[in-house]
N, C-alpha and C positions, 0 to 999 in steps of 0.2 A: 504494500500500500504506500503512497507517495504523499508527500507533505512539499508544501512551496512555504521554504521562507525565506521572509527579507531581512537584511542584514546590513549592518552598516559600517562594519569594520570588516580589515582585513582578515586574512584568513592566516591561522596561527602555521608559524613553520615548522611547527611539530611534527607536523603531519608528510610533511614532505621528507620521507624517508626514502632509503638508499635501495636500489635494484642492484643486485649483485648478480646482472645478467653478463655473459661473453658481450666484448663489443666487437660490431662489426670489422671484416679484414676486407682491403683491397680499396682500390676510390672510389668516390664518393657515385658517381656516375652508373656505377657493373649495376646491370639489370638480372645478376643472380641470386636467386634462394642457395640456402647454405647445402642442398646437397648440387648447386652446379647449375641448376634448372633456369633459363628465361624463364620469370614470371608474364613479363610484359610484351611479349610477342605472343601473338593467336587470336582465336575468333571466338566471335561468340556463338554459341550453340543454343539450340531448346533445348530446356530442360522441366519438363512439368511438376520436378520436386521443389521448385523454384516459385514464390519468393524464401528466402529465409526465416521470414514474420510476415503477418498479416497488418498492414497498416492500421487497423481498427483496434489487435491488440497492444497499439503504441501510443494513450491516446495525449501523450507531451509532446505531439510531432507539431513543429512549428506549420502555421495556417499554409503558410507559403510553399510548404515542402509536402502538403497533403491532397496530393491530386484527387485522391477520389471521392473523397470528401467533398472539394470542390467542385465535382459532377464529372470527371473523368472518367468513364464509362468502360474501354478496353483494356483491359488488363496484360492482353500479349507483351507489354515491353516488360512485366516483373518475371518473366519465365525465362529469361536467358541467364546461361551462366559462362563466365568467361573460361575455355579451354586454352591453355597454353601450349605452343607447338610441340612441345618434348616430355611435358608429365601433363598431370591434373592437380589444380590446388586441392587441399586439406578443408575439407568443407570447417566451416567455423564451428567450435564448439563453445557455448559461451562459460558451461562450469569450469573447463579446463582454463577460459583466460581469465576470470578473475579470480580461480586458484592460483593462479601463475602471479595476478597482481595483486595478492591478496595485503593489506596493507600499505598498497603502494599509491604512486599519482600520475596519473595520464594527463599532457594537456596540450590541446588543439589550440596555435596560436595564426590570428590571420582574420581574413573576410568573412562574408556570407558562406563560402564555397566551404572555409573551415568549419563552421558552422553545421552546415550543409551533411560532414562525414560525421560529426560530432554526436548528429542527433540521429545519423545511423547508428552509429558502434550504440550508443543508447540505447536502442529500440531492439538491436538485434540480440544485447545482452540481456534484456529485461523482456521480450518475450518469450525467451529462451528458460527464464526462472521469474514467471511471474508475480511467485507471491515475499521474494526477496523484497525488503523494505527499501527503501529511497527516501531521497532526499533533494530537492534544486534549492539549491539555493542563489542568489545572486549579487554579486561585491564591487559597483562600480562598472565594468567593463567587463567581468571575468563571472562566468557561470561554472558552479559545480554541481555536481551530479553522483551524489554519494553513495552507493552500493554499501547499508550499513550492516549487513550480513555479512559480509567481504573487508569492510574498512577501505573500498576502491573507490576514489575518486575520479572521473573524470571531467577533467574544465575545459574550459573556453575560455581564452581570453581573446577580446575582439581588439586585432591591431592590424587594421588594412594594409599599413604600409611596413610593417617590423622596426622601421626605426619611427623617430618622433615627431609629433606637431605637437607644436607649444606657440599660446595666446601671448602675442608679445603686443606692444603699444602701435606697432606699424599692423597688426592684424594675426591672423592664423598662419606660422613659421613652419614649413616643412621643411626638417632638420637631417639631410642626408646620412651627415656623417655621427650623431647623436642616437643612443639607442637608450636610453637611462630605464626605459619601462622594462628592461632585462631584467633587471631585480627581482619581478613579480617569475621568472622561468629558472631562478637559480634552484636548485635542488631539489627539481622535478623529475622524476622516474624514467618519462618516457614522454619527450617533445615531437608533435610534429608542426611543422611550420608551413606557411602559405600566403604567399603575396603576389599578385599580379592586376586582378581585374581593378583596382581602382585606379592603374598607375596613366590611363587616357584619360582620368572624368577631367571634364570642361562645363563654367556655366554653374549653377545654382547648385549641382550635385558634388561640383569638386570643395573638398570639405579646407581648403588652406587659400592661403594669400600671397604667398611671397617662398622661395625656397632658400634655402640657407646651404651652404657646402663649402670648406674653405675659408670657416668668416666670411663666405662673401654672399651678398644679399641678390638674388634673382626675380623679377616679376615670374620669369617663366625657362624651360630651356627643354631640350629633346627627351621627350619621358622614357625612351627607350634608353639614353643613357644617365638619367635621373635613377631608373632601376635598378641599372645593374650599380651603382655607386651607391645604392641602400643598401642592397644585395652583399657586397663588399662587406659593408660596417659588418653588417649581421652574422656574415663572416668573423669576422673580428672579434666578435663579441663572441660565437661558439671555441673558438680556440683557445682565447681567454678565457671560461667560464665553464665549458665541459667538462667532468671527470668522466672519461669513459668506462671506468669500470663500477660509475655508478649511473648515467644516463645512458640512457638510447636517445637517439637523434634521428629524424626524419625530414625529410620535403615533401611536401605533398607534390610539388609539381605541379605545370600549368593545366586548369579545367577549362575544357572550352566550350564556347558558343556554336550555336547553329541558326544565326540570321542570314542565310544567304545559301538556298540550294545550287548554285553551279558549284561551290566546293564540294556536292556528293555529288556533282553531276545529274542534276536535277533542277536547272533553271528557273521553272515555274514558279519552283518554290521559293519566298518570300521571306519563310522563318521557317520553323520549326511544326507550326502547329498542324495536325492534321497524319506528323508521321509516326506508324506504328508498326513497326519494325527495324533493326540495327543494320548496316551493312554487314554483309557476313563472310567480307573478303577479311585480308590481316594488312590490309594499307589503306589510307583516305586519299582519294585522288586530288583531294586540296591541300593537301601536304602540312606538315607539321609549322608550328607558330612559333618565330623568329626568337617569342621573349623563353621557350625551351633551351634556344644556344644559349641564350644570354643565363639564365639558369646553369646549366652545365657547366658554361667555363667558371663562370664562379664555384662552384662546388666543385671545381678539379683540384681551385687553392686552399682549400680547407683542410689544414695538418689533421684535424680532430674526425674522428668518424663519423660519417652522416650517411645516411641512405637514401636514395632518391626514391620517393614512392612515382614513376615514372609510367603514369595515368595517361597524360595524353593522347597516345593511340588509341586506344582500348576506348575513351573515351569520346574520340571525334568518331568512333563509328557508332556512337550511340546519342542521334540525331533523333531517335524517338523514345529518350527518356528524359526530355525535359518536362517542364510543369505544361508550357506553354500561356494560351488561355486558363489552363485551371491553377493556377498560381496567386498570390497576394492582388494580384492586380487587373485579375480578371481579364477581360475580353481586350480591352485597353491599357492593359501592362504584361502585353507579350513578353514572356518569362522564357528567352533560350540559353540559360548560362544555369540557372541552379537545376537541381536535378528531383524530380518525386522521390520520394521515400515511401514502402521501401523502394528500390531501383540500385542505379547505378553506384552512387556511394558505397555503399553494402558491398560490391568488389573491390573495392579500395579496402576499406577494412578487413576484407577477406583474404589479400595480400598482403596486407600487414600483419594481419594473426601468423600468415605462412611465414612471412619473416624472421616473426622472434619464438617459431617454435622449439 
């Protein structure tokens, strides 16, 4: 049974104990599970034992991530399960992962998209042990999600960009080379991180004023190399601040959109809505997105061990698992970037579980 409470202090560092998990070998980039395996090359298959949960039995699934709720009627896109070309993942178990995390802290830092996997791993662990007691609580910026039978937390904490905006007297400062909100990630169990979709907003939605890099003050400059110079810090800041023989470290990697059918080869299409079904090749004919190089080189300089959770393929063929119209925004907030629940998410976590088995 689940209790919401509010709270207005921070959250004690007591809790934030040590994982005495192996840390990952090799750089930051290799798309292998530990016996060898590409996870992240292959297709997606039917699989009618597929979804993992019933979105009905999840019922903390954010408004916006609840298609069918919202009047989504086909269910075809919760029946695929992703096959990888050389094994088959380790379907999820959820009593084995928070025995695995029993005591520990999990926490999802980044956008909506973070969010987006956050309130999967949620949903897949808690309908998997329903009558395990819970907890949300929320602190500020930072939601947790307490598994009080387990002692597992999982958080959120929402930081679009990984490093800082700070209210200064000229306006809202986005602080390239500034990551101070690090603090709130230091002797966390198991971090995955995530930044990209906010790094084009323009206009009423872009949330700063002015960029900062260098001491030196910018109206504006190339957001493609505005990224990767946050990207960098945040770097900086894992190398400094990692213990790997007490964190795991992750990327979530770039999640992508589906406003534009000539990239599956399908012109007509406009967005997103309408498709239900994945491509069931193992490549997108609109090819991978630029801000993935810019990701990778940065995670090649990373002394400290990180994992790429390296989503993007896997993800740009799955054009019909976005909310669409049944998303926060209805008919008029065509939604092709965050994904239904359950759905696609749920593979992402499902290679994460494979990960650190």
């Amino acid at each position: 049974m689940g209790v919401w409470v509010d709270s207005h202090f921070l959250v004690s560092p007591s809790f934030f104990l040590v994982l005495a998990l192996v840390c990952f070998q090799g750089n930051a980039s290799a798309n292998v599970s530990a016996d060898g395996c590409d996870l992240f090359t292959g297709r997606w298959v039917f699989d009618p034992s597929y979804p993992l949960y019933s979105a009905s039995a999840c019922p903390f699934i954010e408004r916006e991530f609840t298609c069918q709720k919202n009047g989504r009627q086909d269910l075809l896109y919760t029946q695929y399960r992703w096959q990888p070309l050389d094994c088959t993942l380790t379907r999820f178990n959820a009593s084995e992962f928070v025995e695995k995390f029993r005591g520990k802290s999990i926490m999802f830092v980044g956008d909506s998209l973070s969010r987006n996997q956050w309130q999967s791993l949620t949903c897949m662990i808690h309908s998997a042990i329903p009558n395990a007691k819970f907890n949300i609580t929320r602190v500020g910026d930072v939601s947790i999600f307490e598994f009080l039978d387990y002692e597992v937390k999982v958080m959120l904490d929402r930081s679009v960009y990984l490093v800082d905006v700070v209210k200064e007297k000229i306006g809202r400062v986005l602080k390239l080379d500034s990551i101070e909100r690090g603090k709130l990630w230091k002797g966390i169990d198991m971090l995955i991180f995530n930044t990209w979709h906010w790094w084009n907003r323009r206009g009423p939605t872009q949330p700063w004023d002015y960029i900062e890099v260098g001491g030196v003050i910018k109206k504006d400059m190339d957001r493609m190399l505005a990224f990767e110079t946050a990207l960098n810090t945040w770097a900086g800041w894992v190398d400094a601040n990692i213990d790997p023989a007490k964190s795991l470290v992750f990327f979530q990697g770039i999640s992508p959109s589906h406003y534009n059918g000539s990239s599956w080869n399908e012109p007509s299409a406009k967005n997103c809505l309408g498709q239900k079904q994945p491509l069931l090749g193992t490549t997108y004919p609109g090819g991978l997105p630029p801000a993935l190089d810019v990701l990778k080189k940065v995670l090649e300089t990373v002394k400290k061990p990180v994992k790429l959770l390296d989503i993007t393929m896997l993800s740009l063929l799955r054009k019909d698992g976005h909310p669409s119209m049944y998303g926060l925004g209805g008919p008029t907030g065509m939604d092709c970037s965050h994904w239904c629940l359950a759905g696609v998410p749920d593979t992402w976590n499902e290679i994460l579980y494979n990960l650190i088995l």
